[in-house]
Each structure stands twice: as C-alpha cells, then as structure tokens.
N, C-alpha and C positions, 0 to 999 in steps of 0.2 A: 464637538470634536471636528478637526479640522478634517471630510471627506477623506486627503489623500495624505494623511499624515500614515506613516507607517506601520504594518503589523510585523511582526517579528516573534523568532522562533527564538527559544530563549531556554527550553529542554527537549529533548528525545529519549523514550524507552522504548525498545527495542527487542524483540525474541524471535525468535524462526528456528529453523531445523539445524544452521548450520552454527549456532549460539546462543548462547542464554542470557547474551544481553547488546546495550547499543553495540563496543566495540566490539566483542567476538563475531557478534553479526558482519560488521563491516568489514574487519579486516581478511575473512572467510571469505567475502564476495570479492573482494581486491585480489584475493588469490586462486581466485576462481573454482572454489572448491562448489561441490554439490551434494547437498541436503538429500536426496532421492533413493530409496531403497523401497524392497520389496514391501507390500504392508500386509502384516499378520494383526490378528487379533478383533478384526472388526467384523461387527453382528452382519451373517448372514450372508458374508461372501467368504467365498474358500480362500484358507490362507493362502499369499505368495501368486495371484491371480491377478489382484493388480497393483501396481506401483506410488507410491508418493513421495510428499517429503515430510515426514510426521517429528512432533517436537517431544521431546522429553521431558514433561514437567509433572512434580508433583499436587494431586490439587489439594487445594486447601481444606477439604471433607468431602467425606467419601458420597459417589455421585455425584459432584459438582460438575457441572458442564465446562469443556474442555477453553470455549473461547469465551465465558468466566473470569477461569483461571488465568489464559493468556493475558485478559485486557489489565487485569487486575496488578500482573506482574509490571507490565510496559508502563502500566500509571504511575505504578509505586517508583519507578525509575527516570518516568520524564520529571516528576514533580521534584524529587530527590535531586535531578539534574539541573530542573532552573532555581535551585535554593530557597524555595518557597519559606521564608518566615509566617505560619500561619496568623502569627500576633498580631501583622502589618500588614496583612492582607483582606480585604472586603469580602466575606466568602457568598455575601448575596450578593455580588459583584463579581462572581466566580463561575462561568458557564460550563457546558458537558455537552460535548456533541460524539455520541460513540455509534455507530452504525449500528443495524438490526443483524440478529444471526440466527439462527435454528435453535429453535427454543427442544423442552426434554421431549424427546418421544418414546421412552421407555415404556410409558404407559400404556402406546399403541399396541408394543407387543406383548404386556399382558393380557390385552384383549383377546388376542390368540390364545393364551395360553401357553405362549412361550416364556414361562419364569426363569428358565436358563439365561435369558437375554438382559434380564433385568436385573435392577436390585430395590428388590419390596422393602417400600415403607422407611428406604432412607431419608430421599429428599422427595416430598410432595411435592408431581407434576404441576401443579400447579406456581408453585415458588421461581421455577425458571421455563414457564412454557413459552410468556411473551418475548417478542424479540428485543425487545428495549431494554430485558434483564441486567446487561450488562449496561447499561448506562444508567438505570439509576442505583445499582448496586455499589458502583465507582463513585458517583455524585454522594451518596450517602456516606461509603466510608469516610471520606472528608469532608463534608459538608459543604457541597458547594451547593449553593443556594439559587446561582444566579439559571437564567433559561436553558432547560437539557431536548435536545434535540436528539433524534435517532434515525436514520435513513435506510429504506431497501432499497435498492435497483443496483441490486447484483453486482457487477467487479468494480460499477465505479463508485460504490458505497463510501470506501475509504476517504477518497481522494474528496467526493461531496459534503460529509460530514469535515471534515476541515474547511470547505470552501465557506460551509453552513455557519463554523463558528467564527471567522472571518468576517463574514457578515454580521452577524449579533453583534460583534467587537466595533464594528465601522457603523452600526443602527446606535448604537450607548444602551444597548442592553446589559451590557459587561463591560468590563474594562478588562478582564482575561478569561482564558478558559482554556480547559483540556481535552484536547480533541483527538480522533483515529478510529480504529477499530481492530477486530482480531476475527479467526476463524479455524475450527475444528476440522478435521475430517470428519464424514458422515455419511452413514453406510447411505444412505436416501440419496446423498449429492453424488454417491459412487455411484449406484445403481444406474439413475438419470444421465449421468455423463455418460457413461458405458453405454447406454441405451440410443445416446445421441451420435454414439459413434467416434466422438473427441479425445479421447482420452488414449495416449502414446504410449508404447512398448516396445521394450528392447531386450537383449538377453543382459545387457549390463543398463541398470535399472539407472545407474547417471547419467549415460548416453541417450535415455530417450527425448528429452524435451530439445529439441535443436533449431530455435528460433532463425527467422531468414537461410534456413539452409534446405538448399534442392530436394533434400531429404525427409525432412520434416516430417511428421507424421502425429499430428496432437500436444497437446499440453497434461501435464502430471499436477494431483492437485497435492496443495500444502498447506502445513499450519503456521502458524504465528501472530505477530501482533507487533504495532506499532502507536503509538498516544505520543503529542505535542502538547507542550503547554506554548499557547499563543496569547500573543500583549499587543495591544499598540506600543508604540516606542517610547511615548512618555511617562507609562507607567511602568514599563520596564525600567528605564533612566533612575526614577523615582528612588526603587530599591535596588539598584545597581547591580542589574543583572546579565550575565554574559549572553554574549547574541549570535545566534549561528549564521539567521538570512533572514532574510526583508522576503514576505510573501509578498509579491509585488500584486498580482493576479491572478483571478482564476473566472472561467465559465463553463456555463452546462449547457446542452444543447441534445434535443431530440434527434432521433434519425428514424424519421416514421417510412421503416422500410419492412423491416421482417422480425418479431420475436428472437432469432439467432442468428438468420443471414444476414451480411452488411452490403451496402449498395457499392459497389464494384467501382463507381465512379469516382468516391471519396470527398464527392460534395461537399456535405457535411460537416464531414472530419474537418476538410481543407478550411473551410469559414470559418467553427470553431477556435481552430489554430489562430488565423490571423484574428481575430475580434480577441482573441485572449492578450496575443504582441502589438496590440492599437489600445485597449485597456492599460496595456504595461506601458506604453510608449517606446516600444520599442520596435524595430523590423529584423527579421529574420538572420541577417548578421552578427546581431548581435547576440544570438542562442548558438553558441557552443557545445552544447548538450543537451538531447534528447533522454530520455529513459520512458522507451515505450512501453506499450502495452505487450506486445511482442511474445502472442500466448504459442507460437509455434503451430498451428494450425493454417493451413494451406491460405485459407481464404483471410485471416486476420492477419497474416505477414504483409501480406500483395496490396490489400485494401489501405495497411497503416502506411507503405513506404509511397502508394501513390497519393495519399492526403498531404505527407509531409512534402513530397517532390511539388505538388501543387502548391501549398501553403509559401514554401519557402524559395521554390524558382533555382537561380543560379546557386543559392545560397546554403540548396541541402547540401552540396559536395564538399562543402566546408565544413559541415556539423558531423559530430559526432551521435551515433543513435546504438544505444545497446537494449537488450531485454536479460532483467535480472530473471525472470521465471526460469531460464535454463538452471538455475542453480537452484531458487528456493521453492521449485513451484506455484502454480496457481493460487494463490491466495484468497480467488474472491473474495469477497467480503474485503479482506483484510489487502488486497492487495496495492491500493491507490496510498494506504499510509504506508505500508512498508517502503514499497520505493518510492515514495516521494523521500523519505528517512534515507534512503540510500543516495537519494539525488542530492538532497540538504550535507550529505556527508560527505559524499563527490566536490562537491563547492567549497568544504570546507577546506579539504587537504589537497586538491587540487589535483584529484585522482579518479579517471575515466574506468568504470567496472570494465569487465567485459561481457560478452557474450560467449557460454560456452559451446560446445558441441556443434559450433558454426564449421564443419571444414571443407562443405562445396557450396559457399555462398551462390544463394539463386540468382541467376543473373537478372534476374526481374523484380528482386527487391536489392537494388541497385546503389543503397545508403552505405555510409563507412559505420557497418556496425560493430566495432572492435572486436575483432574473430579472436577466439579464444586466449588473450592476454588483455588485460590492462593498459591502461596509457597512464601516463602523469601530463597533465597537461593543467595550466592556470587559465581558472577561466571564471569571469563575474553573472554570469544569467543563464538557469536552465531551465527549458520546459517538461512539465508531467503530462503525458498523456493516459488517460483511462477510454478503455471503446467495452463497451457493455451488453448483456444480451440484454433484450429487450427494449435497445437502443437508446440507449443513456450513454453518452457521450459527456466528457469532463477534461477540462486541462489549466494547469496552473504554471504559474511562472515566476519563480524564486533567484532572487539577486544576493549574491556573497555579499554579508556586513562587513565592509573595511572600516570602519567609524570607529567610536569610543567603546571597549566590552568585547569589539568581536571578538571571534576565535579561528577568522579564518587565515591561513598561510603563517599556521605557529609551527608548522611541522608534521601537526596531524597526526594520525596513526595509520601511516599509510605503510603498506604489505610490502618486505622485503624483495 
C-alpha cells in the first residue's frame, strides 16, 4: 500500500445528550442547543447537586454498562451508514479500535454493604470490569477479526484510538476498521472532579460551561458516543462507498509538565499543531476550522488560544476555532470522537458550530471563536485538537472529499 494513499471516512454513528443519532446530534449543535441539566439519580451524590449533560438510552439488559450501550449504538449506525455488505467484506481484515472506559464497580459497593446501590447477581463483575469491554464486545458482535486496539489517556482517548486505527490501516494490518469511543457519567469521575475543583455551576445548568468567556468557571461532564468506519480509498472505491473526508493526519505528543496542570507557554501544543500541518502538507492558511478542546476551565482556554496564536502566527485571525463542550459537555473518553464527528460534519455541509454561553469573550483568548451562533461558511481542511490530563496531547487534520462518492456541499443537513 502506497504510504500516502488516502484513508477516508466513509460512516459515522453518533449519540450525545442532545440526540439519538448522527443527524439529531448535528443539526442540535448547529442550533446551538444544549444537552446540560441537573443530574438526578446517581450513587452516592445528592440529587440536583451537580450538573451534566446525561443521554437517554435504553440498555440492552439490565445492568449493562452505560458506555456499552453507547458504543454499541454509534456502531450499529456508522457500519449501517458506510453500507457494509458483510458478504464482500474481509472481516479478518476488519479492525476495532474503541478506547478503555470504567469498567463495573458495583461490586465495590457490595463490599460495603450497600445493596441498595447495586443490582445482585445481574451481570457478573467480572463480564464488564476490564476497560477494553467495549471493544471487544463490538468486535465480536460482528466479527471483526482483524487487530482490536483500546486506549486510556483520558480526553484524548477518542481522538487516539482513531489516529491508532489509521495507523493499522496505513501498517496492512487491515484494509478497514471501526473506530471511536463512548462514555458514561460516573459517580467516581463526579466525585474526583468535584474534588479537583473543575467542575462548573450555574443556577441555569445550560449557562454553565462558557468556553473562552471572561467568566468561565469549569467544564460539565457528558455522555455519548461517536464510532467511524475508516478505509483506505481504494478499498472504499472497491465497494463503492460514499466518503465524508480524507483523514489526512494525525499526531500524539507528550507534555511532560504536570498530571492536570498545562505548561502555560504552550510549547508543546504549538509543535504538535505544526508537525500535524507539515505531515498534512499543509500550513496554517489553510485550516479554516479549529474545534478545540475548549473544556472552559480558566487555564485550558488561555493555554489552547496561545498554542494556536503560536502554531498559526498571522493566520490564527483567519481561522475559525469553536468548543462543542459548551453544549454537549465533557465527554472524556468519548470526547475526541464525538467532535472530531462534528468537525467531519462541519466540512460536510459547510457549517461552522458555535460556541455557546460565550457573551464576554476573554480578551486573552483572543481567537474568532464563533460566539453564540453558527456560521456557514465553505471550507476544505479542519484541524481536531485533544489536550489531556496527564498530558496526552493529539490532533488530527481532516480534508472535505470533493472526488467520486463524496457527500460534501449536497446541501447537508444544516440548521435553519
């Protein structure tokens, strides 16, 4: 296989708070609607105490783990979306790359002796304790055969297990594979955040997450899920499959600074960025859309706008840069597939999200980050940025397919 022959996006399934599938998701975010409400119901914190953006889904048996159930949805929708004929398809030629997530811990609190918390003797702890549950559960329901990968390092999980099965794709481990991740709320990840001091309140629970804004005060965490089926181009051609974008590139990059803090000077980030648009061949002009990481946290606003003002020079005042978390919350885990799914959907229909809850842009994250409306605007090359705790850094760089099959600038499903 020819090194720089193309990979391409050729389905997306899609779930979050603010829809139950690709397009409800997208055309929610294009209207800048937000997923965020009080959260009742979870072990061990008092109802209406703190905030998120929780998904409504049924799971498929009782006790199933919630981001399970997510990934399982988003899969059964990307693979439905790129037309999979299983017949004509090589399924040990078929990879799985789905990020690690919190396996069961019900069990824990049996140990207390708090049976009110659990549910005895449903599902054996042990059946979804490891975090790789969801990816080989997904691999088996259809049997994909070919190499299954599973990654942790926290928010940029998503966006690395994609970059992960890109590589397998471009090694001839596979010829395709379905790749993302999903994520649960969990009373453990409330706890820890809460405990870290992060986590944002408001008395109107959709005003709190307010990315680049003066105000800002934390990030809300969320559930959802996002899965790609990704191909080289020729083996899409093959079975004549519609093509959303050409993953052009992606890279990961340490920031050996602090477990949660990030280095202020944006080093890092800023190198990242360009080695990701020198892999693409492209320079900073040419990225019309950002969709950062943009968790609303004092220090992760300031840190991201001066990587990009580095990275990009004259040319950040040209780019557009929004953060979806304002609307569907923190995703960890899950959150480098979801929006990168909203960026790949940006490109399609030619429609810039926005930023909500932005209304006293900080003057010191000084980027055009689309305050509270949308844009239309046509444009062929965006970059994904992920910044992580524990310092995992990721970023990717997706080109609109105008070729044979695409599907971008058909009209799209873009928000009234």
């Amino acid at each position: 296989m020819d090194e720089r022959e193309p990979i391409v996006i050729t389905g997306i399934g899609m779930i979050a708070s603010v829809g139950q599938d690709r397009e409800s998701v997208w055309q929610a975010v294009q209207a800048g609607k937000s997923g965020v409400q009080a959260l009742v119901g979870m072990q061990g914190i008092e109802d209406g105490t703190l905030i998120g953006a929780p998904v409504d889904l049924e799971a498929e048996y009782l006790g199933q783990l919630k981001p399970i159930a997510l990934c399982q949805r988003a899969a059964e929708e990307a693979l439905a979306d790129a037309t999979i004929d299983w017949t004509d398809v090589d399924r040990d030629r078929f990879g799985c790359a789905i990020s690690g997530h919190m396996g069961d811990t019900n069990w824990i609190a049996s140990l207390f002796e708090r049976y009110d918390l659990v549910l005895p003797h449903v599902v054996p702890w042990w059946h979804q304790w490891m975090p790789n549950t969801a990816c080989w559960l997904v691999a088996n329901r259809y049997g994909l055969n070919g190499p299954r990968m599973c990654h942790s390092t926290a928010c940029a999980s998503g966006l690395i297990d994609i970059l992960a099965a890109v590589r397998a794709i471009r090694d001839e481990q596979c010829d395709i594979a379905l790749a993302g991740s999903a994520e649960g709320l969990h009373p453990l990840f409330a706890a820890g955040f809460r405990q870290m001091r992060v986590l944002a309140q408001h008395e109107d629970p959709t005003q709190a997450c307010r990315p680049f804004d003066i105000d800002r005060c934390g990030f809300v965490m969320g559930e959802g899920s996002a899965m790609f089926v990704l191909e080289r181009l020729s083996h899409a051609q093959r079975r004549g499959a519609k093509i959303y974008a050409q993953l052009v590139s992606g890279k990961m990059l340490a920031e050996a600074h602090h477990v949660t803090g990030l280095d202020e000077g944006s080093e890092a980030l800023a190198y990242l960025i360009n080695a990701t648009l020198r892999d693409a061949r492209l320079s900073p002009a040419d990225i019309a859309y950002i969709n950062a990481h943009g968790t609303g946290t004092q220090q992760n606003d300031l840190v991201e706008t001066r990587g990009i003002r580095r990275a990009f020079g004259a040319s950040a005042d040209a780019t557009c840069v929004s953060a979806t978390k304002s609307m569907l919350g923190h995703l960890v885990n899950a959150a480098g597939s979801v929006e990168l799914a909203i960026t790949t959907l940006a490109l399609r229909d030619g429609y810039v999200p926005p930023t909500i809850n932005l209304n006293h842009p900080d003057p010191a994250c000084d980027l055009d980050c689309v305050p509270l409306v949308g844009r239309r605007l046509e444009f062929e090359h965006a970059l994904k940025v992920s910044v992580a705790f524990g310092g995992h850094l990721a970023a990717a760089t997706i080109r609109r397919w105008d070729g044979p099959n695409g599907v971008a600038s058909r009209g799209g499903q873009r928000a009234a």
